[in-house]
N, C-alpha and C positions, 0 to 999 in steps of 0.2 A: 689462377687469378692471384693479384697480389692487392696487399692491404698497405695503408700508408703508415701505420706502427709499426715500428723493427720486431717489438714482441711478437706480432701479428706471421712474421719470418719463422718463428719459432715455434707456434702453435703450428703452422704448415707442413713442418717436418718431424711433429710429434707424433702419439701415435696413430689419430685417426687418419692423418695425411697419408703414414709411413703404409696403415692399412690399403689405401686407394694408389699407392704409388705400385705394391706388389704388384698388384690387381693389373693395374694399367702396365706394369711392365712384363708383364706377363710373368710374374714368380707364384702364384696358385700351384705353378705344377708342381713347386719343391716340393718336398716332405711335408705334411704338416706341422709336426717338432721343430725342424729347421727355420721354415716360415717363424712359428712362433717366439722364437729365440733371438731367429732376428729381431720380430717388433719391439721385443722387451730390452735386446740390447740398444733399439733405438730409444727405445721411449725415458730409460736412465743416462745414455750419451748426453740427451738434449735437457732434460729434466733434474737431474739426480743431481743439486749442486755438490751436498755434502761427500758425493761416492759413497756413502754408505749400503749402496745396492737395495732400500727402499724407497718408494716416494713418497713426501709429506704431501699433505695437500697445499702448504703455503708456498711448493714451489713450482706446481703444476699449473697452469692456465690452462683458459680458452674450455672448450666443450670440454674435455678431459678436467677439466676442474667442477665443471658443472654437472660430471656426472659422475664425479669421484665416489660419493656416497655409496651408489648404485652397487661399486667393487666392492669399496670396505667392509666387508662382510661384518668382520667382528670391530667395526666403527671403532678402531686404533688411533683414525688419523692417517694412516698409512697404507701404502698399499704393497703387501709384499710380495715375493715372486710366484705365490701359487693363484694370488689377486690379480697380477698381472698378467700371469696364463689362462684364465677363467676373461678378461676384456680381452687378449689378442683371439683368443677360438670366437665368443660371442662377433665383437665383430669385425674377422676374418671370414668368418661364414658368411654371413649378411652381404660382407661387398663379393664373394664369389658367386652367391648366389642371384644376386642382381644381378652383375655382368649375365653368368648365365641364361638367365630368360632376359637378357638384353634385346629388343630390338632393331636394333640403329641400323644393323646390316640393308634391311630391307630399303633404308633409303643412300646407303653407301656407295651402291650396284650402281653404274649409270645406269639409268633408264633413256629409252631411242625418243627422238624428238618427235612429236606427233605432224603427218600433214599438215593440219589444221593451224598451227602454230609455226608463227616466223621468232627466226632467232639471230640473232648480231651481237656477237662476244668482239670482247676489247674496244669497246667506246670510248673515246674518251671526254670525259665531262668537264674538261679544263688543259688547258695548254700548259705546257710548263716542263721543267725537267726532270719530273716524277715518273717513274714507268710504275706508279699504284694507282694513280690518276683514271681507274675505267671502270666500267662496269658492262654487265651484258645486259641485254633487255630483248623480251619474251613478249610478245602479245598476237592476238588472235588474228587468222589472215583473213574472215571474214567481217566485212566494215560492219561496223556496229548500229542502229538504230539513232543513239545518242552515245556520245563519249562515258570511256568506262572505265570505273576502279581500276587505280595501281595498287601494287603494296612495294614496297621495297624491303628486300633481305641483305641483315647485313649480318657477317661471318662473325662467330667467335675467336678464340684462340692467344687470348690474356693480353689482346691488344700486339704483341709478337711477333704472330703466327697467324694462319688462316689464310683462306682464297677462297674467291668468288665460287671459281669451277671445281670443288670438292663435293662430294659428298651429297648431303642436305640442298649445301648453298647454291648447287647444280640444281639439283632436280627438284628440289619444293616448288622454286618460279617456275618450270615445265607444269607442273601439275596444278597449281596455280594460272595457270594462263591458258591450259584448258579449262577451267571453270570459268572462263571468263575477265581474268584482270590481263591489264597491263602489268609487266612486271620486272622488276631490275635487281639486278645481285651487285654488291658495290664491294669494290676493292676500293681501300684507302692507307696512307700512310702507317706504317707499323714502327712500333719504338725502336726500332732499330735505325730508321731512318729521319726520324723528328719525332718527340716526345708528345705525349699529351702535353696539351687539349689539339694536335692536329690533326689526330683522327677524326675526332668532333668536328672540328670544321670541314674536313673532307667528306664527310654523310650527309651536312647542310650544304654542302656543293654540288652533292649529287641529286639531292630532293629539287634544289633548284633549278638544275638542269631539265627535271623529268617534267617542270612547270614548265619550261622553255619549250619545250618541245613537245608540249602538251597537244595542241593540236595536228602535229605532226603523226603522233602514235594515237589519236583519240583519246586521247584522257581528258577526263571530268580532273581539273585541278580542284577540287573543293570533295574529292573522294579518295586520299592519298591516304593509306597503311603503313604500317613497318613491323619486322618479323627481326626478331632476332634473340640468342639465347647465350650466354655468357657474358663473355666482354662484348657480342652483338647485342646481348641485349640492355647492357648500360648505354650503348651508343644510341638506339631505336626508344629508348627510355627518354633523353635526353632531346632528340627532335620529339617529343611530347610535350617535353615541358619548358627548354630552352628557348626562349626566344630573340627577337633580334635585340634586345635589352640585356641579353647576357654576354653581350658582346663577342660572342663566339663562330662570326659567321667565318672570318678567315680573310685571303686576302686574292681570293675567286671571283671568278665572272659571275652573271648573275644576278648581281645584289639587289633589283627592282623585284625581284620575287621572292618568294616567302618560303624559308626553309623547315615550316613546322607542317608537321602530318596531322592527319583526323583521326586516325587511331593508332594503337601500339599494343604488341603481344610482345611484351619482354620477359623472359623465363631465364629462371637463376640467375640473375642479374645483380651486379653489382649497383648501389643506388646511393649509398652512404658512406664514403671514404674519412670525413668527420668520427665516426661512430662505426666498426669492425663490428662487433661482438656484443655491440648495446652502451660500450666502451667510450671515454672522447680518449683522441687522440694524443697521445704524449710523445715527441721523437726525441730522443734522449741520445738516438745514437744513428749513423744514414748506412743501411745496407746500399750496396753497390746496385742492387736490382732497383731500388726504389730510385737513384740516380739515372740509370737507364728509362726507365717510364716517364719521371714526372723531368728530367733534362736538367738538373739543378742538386747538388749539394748542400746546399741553404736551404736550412729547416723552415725558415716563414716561408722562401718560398714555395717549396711544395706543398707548406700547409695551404696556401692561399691557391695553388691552381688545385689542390685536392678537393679544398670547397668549389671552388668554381666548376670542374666538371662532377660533381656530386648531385645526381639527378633531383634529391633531395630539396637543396639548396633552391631551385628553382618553385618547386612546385608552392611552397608555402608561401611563392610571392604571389602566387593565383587565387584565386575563389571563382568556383562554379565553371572552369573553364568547360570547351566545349568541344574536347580529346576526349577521348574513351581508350580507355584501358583492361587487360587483360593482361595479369598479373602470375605468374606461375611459378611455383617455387616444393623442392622437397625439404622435410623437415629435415634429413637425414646427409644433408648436401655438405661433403668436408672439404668443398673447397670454395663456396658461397654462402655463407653460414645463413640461416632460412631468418634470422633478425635481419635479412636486408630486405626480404620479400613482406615480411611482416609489416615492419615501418615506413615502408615506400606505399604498399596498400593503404594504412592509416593513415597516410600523411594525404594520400589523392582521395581518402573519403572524406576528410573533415575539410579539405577546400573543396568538397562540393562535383568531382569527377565523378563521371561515369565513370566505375570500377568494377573487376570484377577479379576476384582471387580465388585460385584454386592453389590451393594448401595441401598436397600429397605426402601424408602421413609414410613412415621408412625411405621413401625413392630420394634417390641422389640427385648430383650434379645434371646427370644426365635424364632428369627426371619429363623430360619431353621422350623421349623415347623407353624410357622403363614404363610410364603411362599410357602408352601412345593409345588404348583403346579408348581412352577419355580424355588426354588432350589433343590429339587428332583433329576427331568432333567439334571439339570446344573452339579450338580457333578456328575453326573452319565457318565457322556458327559465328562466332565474335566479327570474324570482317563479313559475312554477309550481313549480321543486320545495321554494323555498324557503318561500313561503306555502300549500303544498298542496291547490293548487288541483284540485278534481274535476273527469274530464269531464259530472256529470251537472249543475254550475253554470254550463257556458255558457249564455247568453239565447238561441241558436240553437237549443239540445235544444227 
């Protein structure tokens, strides 16, 4: 994920990042020494202005500043190369060993589509010259009593990257739609193609669409979800709290219907682009990345679409609304620093939301699936009593 400070650039490739980059690049199998040599040669490349081969603390940021103490054994002020071998083992082990008892596999696997369940991939919820314009949608082939719960999933992948038919973004709506919802995986614009906020409005295209067609697939529009975890879940964040006042619907069909859902499980999510690391924003200088996402070189103006898609931003224009939230976040996340899960939480409890945060002490980015035996449950739990799901809607009765 990327943050709107250029600093923010820089704590990503320091060391805790340089940790979770091994890891995801599959460099674990090196040597241990080697591994470790490398972090340290990262962690001075990025850090070490003076080259004097240790690091002060006033030149270090981000967690690595906030946990500089932790290393300083003999509290120098410094941290020198046997300080810095002592953080690269500490935590090089941690993100191996989470990978290890990783989960995620289990939902990577296509799973076979059940009888029970009709499915129609590459919808498209808007005409136009986009081939990101679709979504799939899943629901039960026995007609329902009364129209029933959707949820809608929407992909991670820093905004980039991601699709619909991966992984999770596959198979969560199959399993989901044997319980009973209606349900839709949406592909939308990625910054390669149109910068934010048009992903945002391609989510509220899609929600409006599943209103449109509400009675077509039996959905109760006034029971409408959203699942999502990374950059999906700043977007599923955002149809919680955006509304047509935020001016973000886009320039889609539609627009007589309402692009805000009844609930939201956004996990490690992005929600305060204003405020990184507890931080405000200073841009002093435009990395190239940050011109790719927010479409603009000009510093006011990225500052100004930065707040505007800032799920934040929105929420404190609310009190008491009547979204329900499911908030999930690990402390230990080095690439969505858990100050976003924190202050998005506190910001939708003091206007008065139904909230509800699980805070997972060590677990990462990936902290839905390092959890899974208790976030699972939890959203599983969170859309039935929040979208009032019957048990005579499962596709199994």
């Amino acid at each position: 994920m990327l943050a709107v400070k250029p600093s923010l650039f820089k704590k990503a490739v320091g060391v805790y990042a340089a940790v979770l980059l091994i890891a995801l690049c599959g460099l674990p199998q090196v040597k241990a020494q080697a591994t470790n040599d490398w972090l340290i040669n990262q962690a001075t490349r990025k850090f070490d202005a003076n080259q004097d081969g240790v690091l002060q603390k006033s030149e270090v940021t981000g967690r690595l500043k906030d946990n500089f103490d932790r290393f300083d054994k003999n509290s120098d002020g410094q941290l020198d190369q046997d300080e810095m071998l002592a953080l690269a083992n500490q935590f090089g082990k941690r993100v191996a060993d989470r990978l290890k008892n990783n989960s995620k596999g289990a939902w990577q696997k296509k799973i076979p589509v059940p009888k029970t369940i009709n499915r129609k991939t590459d919808v498209r919820y808007r005409k136009g010259g986009s081939n990101s314009w679709k979504l799939d949608i899943l629901w039960p082939k026995a007609k329902p009593k009364t129209p029933r719960p959707a949820i809608v999933f929407v992909h991670g992948g820093g905004w980039s990257g991601g699709d619909k038919d991966n992984g999770l973004w596959r198979n969560m709506p199959i399993a989901y739609a044997e319980k009973g919802y209606v349900c839709i995986s949406v592909n939308y614009r990625l910054t390669g193609e149109s910068p934010l906020p048009a992903c945002v409005s391609d989510c509220k295209n899609a929600v409006r669409w599943l209103r449109a067609n509400a009675e077509k697939y039996h959905v109760d529009p006034n029971r409408i979800g959203a699942f999502g975890s990374s950059a999906g879940g700043h977007l599923v964040a955002m149809l919680g709290v955006a509304g047509a006042d935020a001016k973000l619907e886009g320039d889609g069909p539609y627009q007589e219907y309402s692009s805000e859902v009844n609930a939201v499980c956004c996990i490690a999510a992005p929600t305060n682009f204003q405020k990184w690391y507890g931080e405000e924003i200073h841009i002093t200088e435009i990395n190239p990345k940050l011109e790719r996402i927010f479409g603009d070189n000009d510093v006011n103006k990225i500052r100004d679409v930065a707040i505007k898609v800032s799920p934040i931003t929105w929420v404190k224009s609310q009190t008491k609304s009547s979204v329900s939230f499911l908030v999930i976040h690990g402390t230990d996340d080095l690439t969505v620093p858990v100050f976003q899960g924190n202050s998005f939480a506190k910001a939708l409890e003091d206007a008065e939301f139904d909230v509800t945060y699980l805070k997972f002490d060590g677990a990462g980015h990936g902290v839905f699936y390092e959890e899974k035996q208790k976030t699972e449950p939890a959203v599983e739990g969170f859309f039935a009593r929040t979208l009032k799901l019957a048990k005579h809607e499962s596709s199994k009765d």
